[in-house]
C-alpha positions, 0 to 999 in steps of 0.5 A: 084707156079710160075707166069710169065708174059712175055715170056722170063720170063717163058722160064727160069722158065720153063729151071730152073724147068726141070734143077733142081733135088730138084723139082717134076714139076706138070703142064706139061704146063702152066696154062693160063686164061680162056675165062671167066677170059679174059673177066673179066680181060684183063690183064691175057691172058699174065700170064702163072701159073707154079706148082712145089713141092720142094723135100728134100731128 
């Protein structure tokens, strides 16, 4: 699990997951606060949470 909070940072993230052979990517797209969380916590709405699951051979 990947978080990153700025957009030059998730584009490699995102490059890096797709580039790699050894990763199985499980979020299409970033996962990104809800409404709900923004009001809570006004910092979230720049976080972008990506998933990916290391896969030896």
């Amino acid at each position: 699990m990947i978080i990153s909070f700025h957009s030059l940072e998730d584009r490699i993230v995102k490059h890096t997951l797709k580039e790699s052979p050894d990763l199985k990517v499980w979020t299409k797209k970033p996962i990104i606060a809800g409404e709900e969380e923004l009001k809570v916590n006004g910092r979230s709405r720049s976080a972008k949470l990506r998933v990916a699951e290391r896969i030896i051979p």
